[in-house]
C-alpha positions in Angstrom: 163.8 137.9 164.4 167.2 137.6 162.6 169.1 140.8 161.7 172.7 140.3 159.6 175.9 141.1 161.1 177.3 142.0 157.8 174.3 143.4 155.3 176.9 143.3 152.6 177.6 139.5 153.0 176.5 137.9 149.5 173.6 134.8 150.8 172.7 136.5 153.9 168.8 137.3 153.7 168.2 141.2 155.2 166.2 139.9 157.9 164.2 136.7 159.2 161.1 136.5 161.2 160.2 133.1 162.4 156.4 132.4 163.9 156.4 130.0 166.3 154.0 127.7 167.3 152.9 125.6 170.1 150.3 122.8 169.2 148.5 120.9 171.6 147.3 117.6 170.0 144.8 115.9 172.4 145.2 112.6 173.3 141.8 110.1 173.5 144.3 106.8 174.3 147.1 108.5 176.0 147.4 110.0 179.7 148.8 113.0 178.3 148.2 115.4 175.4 150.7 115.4 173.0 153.0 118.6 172.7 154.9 120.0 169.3 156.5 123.4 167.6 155.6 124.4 164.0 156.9 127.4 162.4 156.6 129.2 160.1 159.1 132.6 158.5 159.2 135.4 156.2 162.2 137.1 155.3 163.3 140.5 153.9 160.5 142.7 156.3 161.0 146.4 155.4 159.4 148.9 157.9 157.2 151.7 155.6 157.3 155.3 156.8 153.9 155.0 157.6 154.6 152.4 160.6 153.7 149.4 158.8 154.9 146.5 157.5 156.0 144.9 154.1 157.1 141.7 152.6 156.7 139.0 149.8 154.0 136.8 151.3 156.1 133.9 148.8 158.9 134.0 151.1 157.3 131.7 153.3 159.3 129.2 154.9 157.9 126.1 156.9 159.1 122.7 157.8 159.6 120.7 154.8 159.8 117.1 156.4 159.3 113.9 154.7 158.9 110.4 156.0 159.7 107.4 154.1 158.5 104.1 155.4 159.5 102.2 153.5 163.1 102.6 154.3 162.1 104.2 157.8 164.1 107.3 157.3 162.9 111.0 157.7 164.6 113.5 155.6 164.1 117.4 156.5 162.2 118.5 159.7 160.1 116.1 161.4 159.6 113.4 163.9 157.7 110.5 164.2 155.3 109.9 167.4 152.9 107.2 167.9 153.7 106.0 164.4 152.5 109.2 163.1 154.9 111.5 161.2 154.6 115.2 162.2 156.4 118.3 160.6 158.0 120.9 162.8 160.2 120.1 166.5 159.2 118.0 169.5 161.0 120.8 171.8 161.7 124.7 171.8 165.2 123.9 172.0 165.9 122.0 169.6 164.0 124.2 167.1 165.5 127.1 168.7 169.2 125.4 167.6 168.4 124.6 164.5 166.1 128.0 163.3 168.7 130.6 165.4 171.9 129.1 166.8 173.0 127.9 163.7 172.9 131.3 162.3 174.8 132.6 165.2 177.6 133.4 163.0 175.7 135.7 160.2 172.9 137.2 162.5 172.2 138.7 165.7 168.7 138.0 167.2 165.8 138.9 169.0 163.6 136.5 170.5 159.9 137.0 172.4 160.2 133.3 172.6 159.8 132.6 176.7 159.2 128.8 176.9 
């Protein structure tokens, strides 16, 4: 979860919670299953007197990758493996960089993320 240093900072959302997860993709050629991070994030949460929770369900954010073979290029956030193009990370870390690190400057964090 992402909480702004600055609330008052014009472009900084009020909050960020990010969803991660881990997908296992079974293999039936290959040794080993095939491992990948997907996400997916809502943004502005407000906690209601009542305990719960509330936010615009159309503040969903998820990996918005694109592959184009023709040229061979991938624009967004994606990867190809096995010739296959597949939205979403190959590692924890290098979602974790891209999702929270780079947002080190305007947020603080919390993280239940233990991979």
């Amino acid at each position: 979860m992402l909480v702004p240093k600055d609330a008052s900072y014009y472009g900084v959302d009020n909050n960020r919670i990010y969803f991660i997860y881990k997908i296992t993709e079974k293999q039936k050629k290959a040794s080993k299953d095939h491992v990948f991070y997907y996400y997916g994030s809502y943004k502005d949460i407000c906690i209601l007197p009542d305990g719960t929770c509330s936010f615009d369900l159309k503040t969903l954010k998820v990996p918005d990758g694109q592959y184009f073979s023709a040229i061979n290029s991938i624009t967004g956030t994606g990867f190809l493996y096995e010739d296959l193009f597949y939205k979403g990370y190959e590692d924890i870390d290098t979602m974790f960089n891209n999702l929270v690190t780079a947002c080190i400057d305007n947020y603080t964090y919390e993280t239940t993320v233990n991979e």
